[in-house]
C-alpha positions as YAML, in Angstrom:
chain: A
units: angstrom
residues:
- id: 1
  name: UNK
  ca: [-137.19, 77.12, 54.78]
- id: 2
  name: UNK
  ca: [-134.38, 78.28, 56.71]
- id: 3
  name: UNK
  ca: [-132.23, 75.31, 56.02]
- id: 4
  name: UNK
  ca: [-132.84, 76.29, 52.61]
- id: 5
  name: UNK
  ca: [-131.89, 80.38, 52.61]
- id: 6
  name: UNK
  ca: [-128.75, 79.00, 54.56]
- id: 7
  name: UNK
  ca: [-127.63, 76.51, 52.03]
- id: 8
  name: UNK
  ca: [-128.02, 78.93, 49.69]
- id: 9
  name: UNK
  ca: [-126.74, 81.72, 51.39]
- id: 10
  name: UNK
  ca: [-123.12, 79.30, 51.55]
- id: 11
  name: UNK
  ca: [-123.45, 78.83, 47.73]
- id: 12
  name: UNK
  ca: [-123.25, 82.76, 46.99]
- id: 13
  name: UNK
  ca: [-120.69, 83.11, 49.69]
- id: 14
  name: UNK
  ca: [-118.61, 80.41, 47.89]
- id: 15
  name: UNK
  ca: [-119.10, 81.77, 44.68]
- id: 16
  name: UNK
  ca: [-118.08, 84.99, 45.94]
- id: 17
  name: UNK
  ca: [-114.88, 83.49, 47.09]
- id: 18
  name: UNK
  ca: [-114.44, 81.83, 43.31]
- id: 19
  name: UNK
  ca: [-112.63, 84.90, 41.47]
- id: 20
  name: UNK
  ca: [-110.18, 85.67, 44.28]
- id: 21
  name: UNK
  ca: [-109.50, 81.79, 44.60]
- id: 22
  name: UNK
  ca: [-108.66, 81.70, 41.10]
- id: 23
  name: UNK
  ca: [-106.34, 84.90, 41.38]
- id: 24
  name: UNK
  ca: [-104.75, 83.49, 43.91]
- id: 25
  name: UNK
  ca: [-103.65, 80.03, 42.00]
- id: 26
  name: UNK
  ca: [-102.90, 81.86, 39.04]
- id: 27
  name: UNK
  ca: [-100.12, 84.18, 41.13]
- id: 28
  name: UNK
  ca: [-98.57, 81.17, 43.14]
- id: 29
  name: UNK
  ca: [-98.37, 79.11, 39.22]
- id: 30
  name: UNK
  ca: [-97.06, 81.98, 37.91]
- id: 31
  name: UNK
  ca: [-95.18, 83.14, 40.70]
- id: 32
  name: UNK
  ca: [-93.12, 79.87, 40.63]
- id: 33
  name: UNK
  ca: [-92.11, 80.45, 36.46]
- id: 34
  name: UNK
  ca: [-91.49, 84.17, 36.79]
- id: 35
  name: UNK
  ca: [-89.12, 83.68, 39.35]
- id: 36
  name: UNK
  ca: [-87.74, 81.17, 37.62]
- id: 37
  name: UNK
  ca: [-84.00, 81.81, 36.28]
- id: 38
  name: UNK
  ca: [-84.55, 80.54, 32.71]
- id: 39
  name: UNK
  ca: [-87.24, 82.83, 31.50]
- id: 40
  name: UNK
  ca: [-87.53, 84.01, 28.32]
- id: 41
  name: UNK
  ca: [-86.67, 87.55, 26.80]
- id: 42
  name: UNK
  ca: [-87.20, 88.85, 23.99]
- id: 43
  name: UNK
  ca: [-84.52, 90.66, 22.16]
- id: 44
  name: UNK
  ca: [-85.59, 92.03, 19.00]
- id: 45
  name: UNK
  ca: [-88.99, 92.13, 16.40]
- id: 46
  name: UNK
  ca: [-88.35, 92.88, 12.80]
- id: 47
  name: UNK
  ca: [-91.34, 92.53, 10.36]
- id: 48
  name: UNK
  ca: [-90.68, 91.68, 6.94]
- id: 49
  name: UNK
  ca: [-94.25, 91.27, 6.10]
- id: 50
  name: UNK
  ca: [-98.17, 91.71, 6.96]
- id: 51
  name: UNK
  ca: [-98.12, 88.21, 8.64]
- id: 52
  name: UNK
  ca: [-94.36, 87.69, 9.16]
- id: 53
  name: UNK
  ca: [-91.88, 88.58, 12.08]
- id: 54
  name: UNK
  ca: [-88.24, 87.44, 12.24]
- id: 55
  name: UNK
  ca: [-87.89, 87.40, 16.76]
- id: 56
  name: UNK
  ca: [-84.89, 87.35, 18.35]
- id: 57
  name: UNK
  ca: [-85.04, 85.34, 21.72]
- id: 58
  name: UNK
  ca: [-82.86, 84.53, 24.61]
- id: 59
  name: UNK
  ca: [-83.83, 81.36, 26.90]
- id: 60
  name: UNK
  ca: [-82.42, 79.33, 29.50]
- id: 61
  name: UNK
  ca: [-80.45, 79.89, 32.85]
- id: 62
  name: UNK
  ca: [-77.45, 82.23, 33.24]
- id: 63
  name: UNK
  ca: [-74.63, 80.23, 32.76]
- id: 64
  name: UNK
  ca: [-76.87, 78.47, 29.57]
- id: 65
  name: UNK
  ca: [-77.97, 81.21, 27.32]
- id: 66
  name: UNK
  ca: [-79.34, 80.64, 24.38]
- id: 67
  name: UNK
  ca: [-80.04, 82.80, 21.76]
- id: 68
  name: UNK
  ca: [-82.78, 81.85, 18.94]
- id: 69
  name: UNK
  ca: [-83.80, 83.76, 15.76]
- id: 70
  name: UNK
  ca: [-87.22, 82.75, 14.73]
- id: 71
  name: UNK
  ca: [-89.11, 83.23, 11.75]
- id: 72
  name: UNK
  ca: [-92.81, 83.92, 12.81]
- id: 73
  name: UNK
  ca: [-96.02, 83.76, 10.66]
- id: 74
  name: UNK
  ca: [-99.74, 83.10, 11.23]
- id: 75
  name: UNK
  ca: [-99.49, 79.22, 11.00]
- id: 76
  name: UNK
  ca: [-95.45, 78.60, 11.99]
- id: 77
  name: UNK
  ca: [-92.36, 79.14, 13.99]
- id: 78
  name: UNK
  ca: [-89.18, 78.22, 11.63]
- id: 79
  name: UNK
  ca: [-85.56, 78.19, 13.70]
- id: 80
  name: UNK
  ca: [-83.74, 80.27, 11.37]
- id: 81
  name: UNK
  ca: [-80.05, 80.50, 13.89]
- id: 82
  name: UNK
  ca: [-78.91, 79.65, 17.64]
- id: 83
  name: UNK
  ca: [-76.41, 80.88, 19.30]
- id: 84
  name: UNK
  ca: [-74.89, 79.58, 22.36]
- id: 85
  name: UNK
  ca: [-74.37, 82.67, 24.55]
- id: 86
  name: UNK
  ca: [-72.87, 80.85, 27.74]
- id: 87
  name: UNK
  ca: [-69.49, 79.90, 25.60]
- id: 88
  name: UNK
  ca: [-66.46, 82.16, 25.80]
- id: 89
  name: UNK
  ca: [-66.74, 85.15, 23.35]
- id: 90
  name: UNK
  ca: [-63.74, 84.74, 21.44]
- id: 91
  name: UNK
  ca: [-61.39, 87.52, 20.60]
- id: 92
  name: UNK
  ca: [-61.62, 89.47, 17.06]
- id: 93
  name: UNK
  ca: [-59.04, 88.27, 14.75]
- id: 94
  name: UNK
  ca: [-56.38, 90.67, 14.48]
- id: 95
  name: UNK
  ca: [-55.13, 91.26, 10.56]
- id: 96
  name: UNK
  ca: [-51.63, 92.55, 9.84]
- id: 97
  name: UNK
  ca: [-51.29, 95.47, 7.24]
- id: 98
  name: UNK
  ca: [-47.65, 95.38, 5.43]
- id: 99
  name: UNK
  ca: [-45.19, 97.88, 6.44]
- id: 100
  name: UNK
  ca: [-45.25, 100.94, 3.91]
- id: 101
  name: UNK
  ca: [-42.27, 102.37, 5.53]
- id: 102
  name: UNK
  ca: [-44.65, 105.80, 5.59]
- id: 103
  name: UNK
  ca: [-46.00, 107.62, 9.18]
...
């Protein structure tokens, strides 16, 4: 009989110990992607319908940033544009006006 409470009294102890286990392993997987450097953020939501989002994302490392526009509805993710953000932004054109010989 008391072989028996004890076994049981181990099973509720262990199953007692089940939800914080869990926690635990969840926070050390998690822990590993959060502090991860390629994460994903997003940028900007626009809905242009009931069941449709265009989404703005930025994903991968630093120096490999890539920005996606997504087309989002209940059944499927379209690419719609990427942009490579790690490249060199390159300087605005600069347009010359003719001389009007005014000031």
């Amino acid at each position: 009989m008391t072989q028996t409470l004890g076994l049981v009294a181990v099973f509720v102890f262990l199953l007692a110990l089940l939800p914080m286990a869990v926690k635990w392993l969840k926070q050390r997987a998690l822990g590993s992607v959060a502090g991860a450097d390629s994460a994903a953020k997003i940028v900007s939501v626009l809905a242009v319908g009931p069941q449709q989002r265009v989404v703005t994302v930025e994903q991968g490392p630093d120096h490999a940033r890539v920005r996606l526009t997504l087309g989002v509805t209940a059944h499927t993710i379209t690419l719609l544009h990427s942009a490579d953000l790690s490249a060199e932004p390159q300087a605005p054109a600069v347009i010359a006006l003719p001389d009007s010989g005014q000031v």
